[in-house]
Every structure is written in C-alpha cells, then in structure tokens.
N, C-alpha and C positions, 0 to 999 in steps of 0.2 A: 951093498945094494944102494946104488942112489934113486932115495926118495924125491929129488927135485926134475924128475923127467916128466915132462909136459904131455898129456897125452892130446893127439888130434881130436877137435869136434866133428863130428860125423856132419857132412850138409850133402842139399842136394839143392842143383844148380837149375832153374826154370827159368823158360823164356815165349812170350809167342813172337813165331814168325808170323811178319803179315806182309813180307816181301821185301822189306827193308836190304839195304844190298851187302851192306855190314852185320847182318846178323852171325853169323858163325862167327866173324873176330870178336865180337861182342860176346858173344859165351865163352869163348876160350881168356880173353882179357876178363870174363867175370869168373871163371874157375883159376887164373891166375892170382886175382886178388883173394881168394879165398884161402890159395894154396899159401900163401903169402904171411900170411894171417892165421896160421898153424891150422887152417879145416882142413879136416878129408872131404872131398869129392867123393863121394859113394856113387852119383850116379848126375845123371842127366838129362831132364825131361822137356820138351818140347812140344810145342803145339803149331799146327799152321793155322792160323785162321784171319781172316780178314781185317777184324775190329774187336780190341780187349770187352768181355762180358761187362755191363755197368757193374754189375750186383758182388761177381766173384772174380773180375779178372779173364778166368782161365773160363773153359765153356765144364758143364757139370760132369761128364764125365771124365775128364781130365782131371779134376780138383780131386776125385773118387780115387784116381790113380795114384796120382801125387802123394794121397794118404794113405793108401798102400804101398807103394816103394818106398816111402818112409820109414812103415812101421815093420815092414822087411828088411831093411838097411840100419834098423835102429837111429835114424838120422834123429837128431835135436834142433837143426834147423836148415830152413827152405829158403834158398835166398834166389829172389824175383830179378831180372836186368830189366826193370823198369818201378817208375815207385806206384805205390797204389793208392787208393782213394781211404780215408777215413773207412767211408762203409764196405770198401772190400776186404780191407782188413779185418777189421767186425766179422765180418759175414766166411770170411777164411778159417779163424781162429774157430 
C-alpha cells in the first residue's frame, strides 16, 4: 500500500454575480485553479445581487447556506473570486 498518496481538500467555490460579463469564466478559471492545486470542488455556490454586503460579503441568508453546503460536503475550505475586507473575514469565520 502506498502511503505517499495525497488526498484532495474538499472546497467549495463562491462568487457573487452582480452582472459582470465574465463572471461564469471567472468561476470555472477559479474551480481550475483549485483543481490545480489538488482541491476537490465539492460544490458551487453563487449569489446574484447588486453590491457585495459591507459586513459579510455575501447577503445573510446565503452565508447560512454556504455553512450548510459545507458542513454537508465536509468542505474545509470556502474559496471567494473576489478578496474580502479585514471585517468580512472576521464577521464570516
């Protein structure tokens, strides 16, 4: 049995649309990079909305969800196509 077989991080890939016209290449080139980078894509969550939340980013039922599809997916990390603020980060963790 070889013990040196790397096993995939479980992620899950977020993004909001706010109409951007690149958006969908933008998630597939960020589930590329992840694929890349030995994560599993477990899943893929999206939001449409106007204008990122100051506080969390994402709007709160969304963030609700995100933590559920996680902890159904067993995901160990959430990776965002865009970066966040000091306090959203705070306020996410």
């Amino acid at each position: 049995m070889d013990t040196n077989i790397q096993t995939d991080e479980q992620v899950i890939i977020t993004g909001l649309d706010t109409g951007q016209q690149d958006y969908d290449y933008s998630m597939t080139e960020l589930a590329e990079l992840a694929q890349a980078n030995h994560m599993t894509v477990v899943q893929r969550v999206d939001q449409v909305i106007d204008r990122p939340n100051p506080a969390t980013y994402f709007g709160k039922g969304k963030v609700e969800e995100i933590a559920e599809v996680a902890a159904a997916n067993h995901a160990t990390t959430i990776i965002i196509n865009d970066e966040l603020t000091p306090s959203q980060l705070r306020n996410l963790e």
